[in-house]
C-alpha positions as CSV (number, residue, x, y, z in Angstrom):
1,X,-7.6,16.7,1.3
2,X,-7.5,17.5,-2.4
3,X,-4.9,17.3,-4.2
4,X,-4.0,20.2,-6.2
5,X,-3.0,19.2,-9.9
6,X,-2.6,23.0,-10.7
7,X,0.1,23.4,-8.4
8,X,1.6,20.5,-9.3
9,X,2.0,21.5,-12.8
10,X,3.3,24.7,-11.7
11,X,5.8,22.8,-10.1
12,X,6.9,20.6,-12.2
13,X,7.7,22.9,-15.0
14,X,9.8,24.5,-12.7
15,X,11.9,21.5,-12.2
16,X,11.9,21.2,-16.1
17,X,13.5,24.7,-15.9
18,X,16.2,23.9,-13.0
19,X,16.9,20.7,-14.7
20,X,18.1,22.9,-17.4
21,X,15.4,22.2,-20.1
22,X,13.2,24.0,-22.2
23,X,9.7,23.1,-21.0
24,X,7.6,24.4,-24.1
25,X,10.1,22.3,-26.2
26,X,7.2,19.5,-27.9
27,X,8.6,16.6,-26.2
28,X,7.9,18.6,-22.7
29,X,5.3,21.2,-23.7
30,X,2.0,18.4,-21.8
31,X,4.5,16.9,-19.4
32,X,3.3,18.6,-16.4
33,X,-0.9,17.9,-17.2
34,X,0.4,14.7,-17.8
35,X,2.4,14.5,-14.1
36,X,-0.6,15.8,-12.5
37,X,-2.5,13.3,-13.8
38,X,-0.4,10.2,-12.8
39,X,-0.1,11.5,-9.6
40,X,-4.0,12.5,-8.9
41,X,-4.1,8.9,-9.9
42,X,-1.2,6.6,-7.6
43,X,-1.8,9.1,-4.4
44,X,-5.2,8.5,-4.4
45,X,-4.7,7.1,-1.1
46,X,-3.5,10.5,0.7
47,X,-7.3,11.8,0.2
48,X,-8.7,9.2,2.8
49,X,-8.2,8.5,6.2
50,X,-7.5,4.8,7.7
51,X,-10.7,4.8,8.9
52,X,-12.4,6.2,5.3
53,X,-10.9,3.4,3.9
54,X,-12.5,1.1,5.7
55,X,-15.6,2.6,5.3
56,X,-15.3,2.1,1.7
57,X,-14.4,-1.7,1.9
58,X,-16.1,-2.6,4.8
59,X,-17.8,-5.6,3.0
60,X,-18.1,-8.3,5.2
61,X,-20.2,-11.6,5.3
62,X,-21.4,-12.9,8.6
63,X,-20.4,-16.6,9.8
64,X,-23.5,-18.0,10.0
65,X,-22.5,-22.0,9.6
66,X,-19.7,-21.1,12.7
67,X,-17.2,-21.9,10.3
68,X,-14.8,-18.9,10.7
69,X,-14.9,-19.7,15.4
70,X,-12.7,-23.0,14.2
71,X,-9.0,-20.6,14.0
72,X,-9.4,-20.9,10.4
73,X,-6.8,-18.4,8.7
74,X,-7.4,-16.3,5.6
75,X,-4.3,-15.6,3.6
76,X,-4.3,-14.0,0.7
77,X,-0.5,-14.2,-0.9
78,X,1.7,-12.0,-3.5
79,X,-0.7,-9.1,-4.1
80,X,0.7,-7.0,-6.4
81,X,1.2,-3.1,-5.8
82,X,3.8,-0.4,-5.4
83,X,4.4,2.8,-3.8
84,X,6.3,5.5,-3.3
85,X,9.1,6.8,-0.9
86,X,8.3,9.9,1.5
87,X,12.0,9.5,1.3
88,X,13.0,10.3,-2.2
89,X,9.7,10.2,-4.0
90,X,11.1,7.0,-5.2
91,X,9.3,4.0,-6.6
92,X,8.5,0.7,-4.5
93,X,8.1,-1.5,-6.8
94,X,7.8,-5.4,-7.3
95,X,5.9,-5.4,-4.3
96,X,4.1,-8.2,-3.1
97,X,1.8,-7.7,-0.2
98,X,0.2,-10.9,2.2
99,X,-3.0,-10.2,4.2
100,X,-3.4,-12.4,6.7
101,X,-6.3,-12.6,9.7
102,X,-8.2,-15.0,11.7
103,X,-11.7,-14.1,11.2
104,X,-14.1,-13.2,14.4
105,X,-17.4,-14.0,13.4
106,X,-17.3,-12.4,9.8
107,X,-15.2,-12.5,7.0
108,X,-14.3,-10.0,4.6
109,X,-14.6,-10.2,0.6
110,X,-11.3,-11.1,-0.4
111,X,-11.6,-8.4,-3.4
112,X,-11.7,-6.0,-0.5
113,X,-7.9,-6.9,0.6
114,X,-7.2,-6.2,-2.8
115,X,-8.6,-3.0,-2.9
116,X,-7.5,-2.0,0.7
117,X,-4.0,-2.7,-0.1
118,X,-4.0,-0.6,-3.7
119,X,-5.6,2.4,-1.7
120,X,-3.2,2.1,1.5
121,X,0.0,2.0,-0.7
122,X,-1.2,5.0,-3.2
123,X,0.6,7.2,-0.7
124,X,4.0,8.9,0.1
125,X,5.2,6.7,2.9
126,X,7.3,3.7,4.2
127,X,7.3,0.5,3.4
128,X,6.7,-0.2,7.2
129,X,3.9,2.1,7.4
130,X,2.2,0.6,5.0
131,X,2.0,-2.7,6.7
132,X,0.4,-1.0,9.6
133,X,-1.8,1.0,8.2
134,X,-3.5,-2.5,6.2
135,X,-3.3,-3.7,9.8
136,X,-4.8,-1.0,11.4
137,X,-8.3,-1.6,8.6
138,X,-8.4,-5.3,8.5
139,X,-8.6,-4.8,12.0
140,X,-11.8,-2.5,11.9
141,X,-13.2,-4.6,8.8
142,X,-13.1,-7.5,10.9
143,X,-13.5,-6.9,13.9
144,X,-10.0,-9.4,14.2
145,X,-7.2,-8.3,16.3
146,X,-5.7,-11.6,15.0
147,X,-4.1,-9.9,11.3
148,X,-0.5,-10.3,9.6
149,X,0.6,-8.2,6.7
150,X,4.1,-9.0,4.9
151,X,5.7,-6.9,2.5
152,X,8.4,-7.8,0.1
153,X,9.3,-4.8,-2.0
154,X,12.3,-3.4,-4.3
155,X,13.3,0.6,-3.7
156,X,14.3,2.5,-6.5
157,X,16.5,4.9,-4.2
158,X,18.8,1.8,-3.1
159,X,18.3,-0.3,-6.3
160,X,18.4,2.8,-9.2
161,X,20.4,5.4,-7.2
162,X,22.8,5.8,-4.2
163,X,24.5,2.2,-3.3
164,X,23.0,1.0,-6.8
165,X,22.2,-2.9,-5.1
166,X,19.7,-4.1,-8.3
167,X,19.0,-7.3,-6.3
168,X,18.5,-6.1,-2.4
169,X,14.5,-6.6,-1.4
170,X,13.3,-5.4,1.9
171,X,10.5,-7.6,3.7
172,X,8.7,-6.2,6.5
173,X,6.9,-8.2,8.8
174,X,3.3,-6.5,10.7
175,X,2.0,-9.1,13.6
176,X,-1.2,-8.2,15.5
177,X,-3.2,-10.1,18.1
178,X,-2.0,-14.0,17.9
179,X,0.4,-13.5,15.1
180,X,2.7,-11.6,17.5
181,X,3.6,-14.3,19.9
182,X,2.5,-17.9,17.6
183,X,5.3,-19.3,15.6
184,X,3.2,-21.7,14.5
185,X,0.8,-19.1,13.0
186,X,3.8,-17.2,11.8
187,X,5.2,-20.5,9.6
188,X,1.8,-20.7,8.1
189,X,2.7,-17.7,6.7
190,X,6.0,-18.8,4.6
């Protein structure tokens, strides 16, 4: 799927129009290229499948010296990224995003996390989704059914709108394989 930045200008300029403005006035005369732009840009993610995107990271390194058999854990803490709302088209921002997995024989660049969880989050979706769908590719990367994702993220639709709460965070927890039923695993998490 492509996304179509001429409709989306289209679009926009309308909503200039029901907002009441004048959309050739200077300050709004490039604001829809300019839209259409930004959002060709953070929904990249919505042109790619799951399993596309792990195609495009599936850099892995095999375990050669056996040292990824002993239930070592990767973690990789506090990415940074943000989203946005199917809800409201609203901003998730302030995210912080933690990979976790125990690797099976092969470990994954730890760039690639990076990059999974900036293409999985440029999307119109839920905070909880999100946290699956990293799950669902670190799984296939891997080949681990061992993989936590935790999410910590501020919403602009409860935080800049609606019941206004500027502090309120919502953490979202995604446990596959061991992570589901270990407590001990989970605490290595915290």
């Amino acid at each position: 799927m492509a996304i179509d930045t001429e409709k989306i200008k289209e679009h926009i300029r309308g909503i200039l129009i029901a907002l009441g403005d004048n959309p050739n006035r200077e300050g709004l005369k490039d604001t829809p290229s300019r839209v259409a732009k930004m959002y060709e840009e953070v929904f990249e993610g919505m042109n790619y499948t799951n399993h596309e995107i792990a195609q495009m990271f599936n850099k892995t390194f095999e375990d050669e010296e056996g040292l990824c058999c002993c239930g070592n854990l990767v973690y990789v803490k506090d990415i940074e990224a943000f989203s946005y709302c199917e809800h409201h088209l609203a901003l998730m921002y302030d995210m912080k995003v933690s990979v976790a997995y125990i690797p099976n024989g092969k470990v994954i660049g730890l760039s690639k996390i990076a990059r999974i969880v900036d293409m999985v989050t440029k999307r119109l979706q839920l905070q909880e989704r999100i946290g699956y769908d990293i799950s669902e590719i670190m799984m296939e990367v891997t080949n681990s059914k061992d993989v936590a994702v935790i999410i910590e993220a501020c919403h602009s639709c409860m935080t800049a709108r609606g019941i206004k709460k500027s502090s309120a965070k919502t953490i979202t927890n995604t446990f596959r394989g061991k992570f589901e039923s270990d407590l001990s695993l989970q605490m290595r998490l915290k």
